[in-house]
N, C-alpha and C positions, 0 to 999 in steps of 0.2 A: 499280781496277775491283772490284767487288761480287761474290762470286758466290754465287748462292745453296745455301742448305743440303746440298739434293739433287744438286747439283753438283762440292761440293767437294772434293777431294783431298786429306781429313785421315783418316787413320785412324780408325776404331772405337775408342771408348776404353768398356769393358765399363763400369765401376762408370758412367759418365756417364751411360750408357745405362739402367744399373740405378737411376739417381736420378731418370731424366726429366728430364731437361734437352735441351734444345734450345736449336740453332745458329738465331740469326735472321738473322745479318748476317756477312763474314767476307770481308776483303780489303783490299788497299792499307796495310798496317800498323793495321789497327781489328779488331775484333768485338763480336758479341754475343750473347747466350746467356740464355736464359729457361728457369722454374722454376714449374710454378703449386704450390705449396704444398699436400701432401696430408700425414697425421699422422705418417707416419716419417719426414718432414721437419721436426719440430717436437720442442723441449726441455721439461723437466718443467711450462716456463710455459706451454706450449701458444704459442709460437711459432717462428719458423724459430730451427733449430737453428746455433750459430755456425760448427761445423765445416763445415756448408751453406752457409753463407756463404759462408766462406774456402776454399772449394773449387770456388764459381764464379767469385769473384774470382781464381784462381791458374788456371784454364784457359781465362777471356777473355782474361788475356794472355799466357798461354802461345799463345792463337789468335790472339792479334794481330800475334805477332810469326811464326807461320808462314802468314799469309797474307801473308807477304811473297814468299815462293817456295814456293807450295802443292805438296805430293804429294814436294819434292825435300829440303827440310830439315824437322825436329822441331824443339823445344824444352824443356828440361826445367828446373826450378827449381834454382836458385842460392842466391836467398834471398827475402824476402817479409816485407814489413811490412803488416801490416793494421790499421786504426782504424775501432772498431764507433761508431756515433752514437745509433741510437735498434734496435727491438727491429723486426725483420724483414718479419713478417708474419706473420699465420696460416692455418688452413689452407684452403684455397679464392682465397687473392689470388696472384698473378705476380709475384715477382722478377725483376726485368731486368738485367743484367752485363753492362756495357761496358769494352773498356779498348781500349788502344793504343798504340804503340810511340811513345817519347820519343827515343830513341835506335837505333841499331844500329851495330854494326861486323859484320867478320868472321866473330867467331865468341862475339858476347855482344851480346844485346839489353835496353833498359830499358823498361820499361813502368807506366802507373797504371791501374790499374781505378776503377769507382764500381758499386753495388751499390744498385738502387733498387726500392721498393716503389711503382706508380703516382708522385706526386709529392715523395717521400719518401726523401731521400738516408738510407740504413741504415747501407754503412761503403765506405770507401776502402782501396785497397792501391795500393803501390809494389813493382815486384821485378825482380828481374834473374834472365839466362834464358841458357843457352848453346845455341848451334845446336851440333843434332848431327844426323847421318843415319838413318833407320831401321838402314839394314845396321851401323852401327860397333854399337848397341844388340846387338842380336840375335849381331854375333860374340862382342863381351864375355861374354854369358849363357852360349855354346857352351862359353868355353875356359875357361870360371872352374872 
């Protein structure tokens, strides 16, 4: 099941929010996540910057894999391989972020993302993702 943006049971995640991005789609082990391109999103070339990139590829599927049980598990990176193809976009076009869970167990999820400009594959990633709780988070920070 789909749910939509306004609906979801994912935490606020500040820098997301500080980059403009947005939740389009999100549930049944998928999402997806849009970017329109404005200049602090953009490298010396005057295109999207790669760290942009790979930073919405690492939180569609970090959301794909917690749209598996929304609001009750997280997911945090494990590791992450990413493959750039062509150069992003500039500023004023949409980036689109899709991934979705290849695998799950327990307590580690697999996922691939794609990273697209309108019809324009830009780059792929692979990564693996551990569930964890909000609470085990937040006790770790306390007692450390």
């Amino acid at each position: 099941m789909t749910i939509p943006s306004t609906q979801s049971a994912q935490p606020i995640i500040p820098f997301l929010q500080e980059l403009g991005v947005e939740i389009v789609d999100f549930g049944g082990g998928q999402g997806q996540i849009a970017l329109t391109l404005q200049a602090r999103h953009l490298n010396g070339w005057h295109v999207a910057h790669g760290g942009v990139i790979m930073t919405m590829l690492d939180n569609v599927m970090s959301l794909a894999g917690r749209s598996l049980e929304p609001g009750i598990r997280g997911g945090v990176t494990i590791e992450m391989k990413t493959s750039f193809m062509q150069p992003g976009g500039v500023e004023g076009e949409r980036m689109l972020a899709k991934g979705k869970v290849l695998h799950a167990s327990s307590s580690i999820y697999f996922c691939e993302g794609e990273l697209w400009n309108a019809d324009k594959l830009v780059a792929k990633a692979s990564g693996t993702f551990k569930f964890i709780r909000r609470t085990d988070v937040a006790k770790k920070m306390t007692s450390a």
